[in-house]
C-alpha positions as CSV (number, residue, x, y, z in Angstrom):
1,X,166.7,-63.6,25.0
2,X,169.9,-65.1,23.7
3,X,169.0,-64.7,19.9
4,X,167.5,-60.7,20.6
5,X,171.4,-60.6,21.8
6,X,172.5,-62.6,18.9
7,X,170.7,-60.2,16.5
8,X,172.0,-57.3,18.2
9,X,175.5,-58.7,18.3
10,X,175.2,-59.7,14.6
11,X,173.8,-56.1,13.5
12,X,176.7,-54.3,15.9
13,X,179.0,-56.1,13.0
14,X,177.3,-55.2,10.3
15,X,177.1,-51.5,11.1
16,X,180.6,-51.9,11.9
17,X,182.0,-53.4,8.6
18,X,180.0,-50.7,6.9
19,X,181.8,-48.2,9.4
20,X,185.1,-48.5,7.1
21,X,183.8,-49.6,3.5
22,X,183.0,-46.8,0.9
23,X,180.0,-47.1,-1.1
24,X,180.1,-49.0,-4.1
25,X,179.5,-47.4,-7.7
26,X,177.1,-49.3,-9.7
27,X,178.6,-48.2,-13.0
28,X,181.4,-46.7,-14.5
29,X,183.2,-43.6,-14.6
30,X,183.9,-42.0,-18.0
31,X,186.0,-38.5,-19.2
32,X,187.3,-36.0,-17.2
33,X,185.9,-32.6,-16.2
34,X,188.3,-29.8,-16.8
35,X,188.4,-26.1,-15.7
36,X,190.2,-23.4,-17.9
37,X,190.2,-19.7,-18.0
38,X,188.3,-19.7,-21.1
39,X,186.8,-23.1,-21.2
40,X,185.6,-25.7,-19.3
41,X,185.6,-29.8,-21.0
42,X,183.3,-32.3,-20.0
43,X,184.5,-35.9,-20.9
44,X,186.4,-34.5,-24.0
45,X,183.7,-32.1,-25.0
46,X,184.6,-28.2,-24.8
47,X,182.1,-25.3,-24.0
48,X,183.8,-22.0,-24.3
49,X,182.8,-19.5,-21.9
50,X,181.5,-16.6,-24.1
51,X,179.0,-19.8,-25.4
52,X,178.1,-20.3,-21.4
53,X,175.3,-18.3,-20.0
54,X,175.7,-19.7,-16.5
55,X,177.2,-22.1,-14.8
56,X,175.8,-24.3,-11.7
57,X,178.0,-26.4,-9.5
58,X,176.5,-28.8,-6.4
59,X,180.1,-29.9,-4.7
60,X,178.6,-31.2,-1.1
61,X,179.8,-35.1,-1.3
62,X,183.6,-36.3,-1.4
63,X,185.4,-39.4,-0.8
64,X,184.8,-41.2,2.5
65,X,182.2,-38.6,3.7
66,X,180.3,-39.9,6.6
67,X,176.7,-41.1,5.9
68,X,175.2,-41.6,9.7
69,X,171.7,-42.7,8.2
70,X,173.1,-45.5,5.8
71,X,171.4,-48.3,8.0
72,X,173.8,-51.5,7.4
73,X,174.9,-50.6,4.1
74,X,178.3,-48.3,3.9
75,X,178.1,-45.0,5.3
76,X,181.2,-43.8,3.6
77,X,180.5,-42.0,0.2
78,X,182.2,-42.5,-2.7
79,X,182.4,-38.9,-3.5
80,X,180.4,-39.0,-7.0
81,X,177.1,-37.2,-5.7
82,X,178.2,-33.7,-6.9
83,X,177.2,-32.3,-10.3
84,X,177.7,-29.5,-13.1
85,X,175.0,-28.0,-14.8
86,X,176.1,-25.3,-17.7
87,X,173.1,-23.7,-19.3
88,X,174.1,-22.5,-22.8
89,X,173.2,-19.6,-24.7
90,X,171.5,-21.7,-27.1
91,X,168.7,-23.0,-24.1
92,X,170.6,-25.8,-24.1
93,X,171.8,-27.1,-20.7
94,X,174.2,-29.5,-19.9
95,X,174.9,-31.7,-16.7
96,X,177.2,-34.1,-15.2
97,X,178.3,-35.7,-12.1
98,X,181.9,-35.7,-10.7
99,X,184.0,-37.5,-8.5
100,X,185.7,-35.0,-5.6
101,X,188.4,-36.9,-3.7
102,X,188.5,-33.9,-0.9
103,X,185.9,-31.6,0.7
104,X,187.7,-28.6,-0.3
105,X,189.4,-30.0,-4.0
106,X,187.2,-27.1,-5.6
107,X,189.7,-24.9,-4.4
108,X,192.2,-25.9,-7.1
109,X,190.3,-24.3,-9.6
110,X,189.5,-21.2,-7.6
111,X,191.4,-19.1,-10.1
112,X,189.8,-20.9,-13.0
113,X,186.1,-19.7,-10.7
114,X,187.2,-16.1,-10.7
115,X,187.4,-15.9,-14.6
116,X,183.9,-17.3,-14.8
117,X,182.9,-14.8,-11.9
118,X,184.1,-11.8,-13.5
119,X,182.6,-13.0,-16.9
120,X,179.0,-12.8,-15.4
121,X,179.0,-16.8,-15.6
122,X,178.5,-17.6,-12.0
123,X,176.7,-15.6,-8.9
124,X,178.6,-14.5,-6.3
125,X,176.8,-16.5,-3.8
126,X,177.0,-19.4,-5.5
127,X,180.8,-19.0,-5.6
128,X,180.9,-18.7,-1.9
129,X,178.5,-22.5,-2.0
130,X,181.1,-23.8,-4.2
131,X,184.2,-22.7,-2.2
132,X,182.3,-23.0,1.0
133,X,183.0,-19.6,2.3
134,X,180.9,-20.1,6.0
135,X,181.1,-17.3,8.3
136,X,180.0,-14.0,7.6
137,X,183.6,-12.5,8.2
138,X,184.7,-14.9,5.8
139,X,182.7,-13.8,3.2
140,X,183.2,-10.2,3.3
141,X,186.8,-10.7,3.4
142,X,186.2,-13.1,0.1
143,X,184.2,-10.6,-1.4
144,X,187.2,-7.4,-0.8
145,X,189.4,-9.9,-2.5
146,X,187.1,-11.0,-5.3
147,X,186.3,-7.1,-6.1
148,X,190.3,-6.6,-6.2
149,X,190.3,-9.1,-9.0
150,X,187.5,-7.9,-11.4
């Protein structure tokens, strides 16, 4: 009995150190990813827009995001898990991951996601994923204001 409560005990601190650790990133992070009206740079590469036939964005991990199913290990993120994928007009497509720091950091390139709206380079649902426009209210209100803009 006294070691199933040890165990118990010793796992309770586990979990619990893994509570406030972030998980580590086996690797290294390399270039920057850069919004512009007219471009956009992946780690010191530039793909102007007109060259772009459309543009994904996954942006659903950030920095210290809870991870309740991490077992012992950390279960805060490290916010890498989100990723670009521009298709090219060539049929080429390119991809990368990012770091986001903040659940909602996408929003500092909202204006720079308008441009590529109105140029036909990204869906308008898949503006609303990226800026994560919930509630149905929401998005009609999001979608008066996007129509003001194109």
């Amino acid at each position: 009995m006294k070691s199933i409560l040890g165990l118990f005990i010793l796992g309770f601190i586990l979990k619990t150190i893994g509570l406030t650790r972030t998980k580590s990133i086996n690797g290294e992070y390399s270039g920057f990813l850069e919004f512009h009206d007219d471009h956009i740079i992946i780690d010191q590469e530039k793909f102007k827009i007109d060259e772009i036939k459309s543009i994904e964005i996954s942006n659903n991990d950030y920095y210290g995001k809870r991870n309740p199913l991490s077992g012992f290990d950390s279960s805060l993120s490290n916010g890498i898990n989100n990723q670009i994928m521009l298709r090219l007009n060539s049929g080429i497509t390119k991809s990368c991951n990012f770091e986001l720091y903040n659940e909602y950091d996408m929003e500092k390139v909202e204006e720079e996601l308008f441009c590529y709206y109105a140029k036909e380079k990204i869906d308008f649902f898949e503006l609303v994923k990226i800026l994560k426009i919930k509630s149905k209210s929401e998005i009609e209100e999001f979608r008066n204001k996007i129509s003001l803009l194109k």
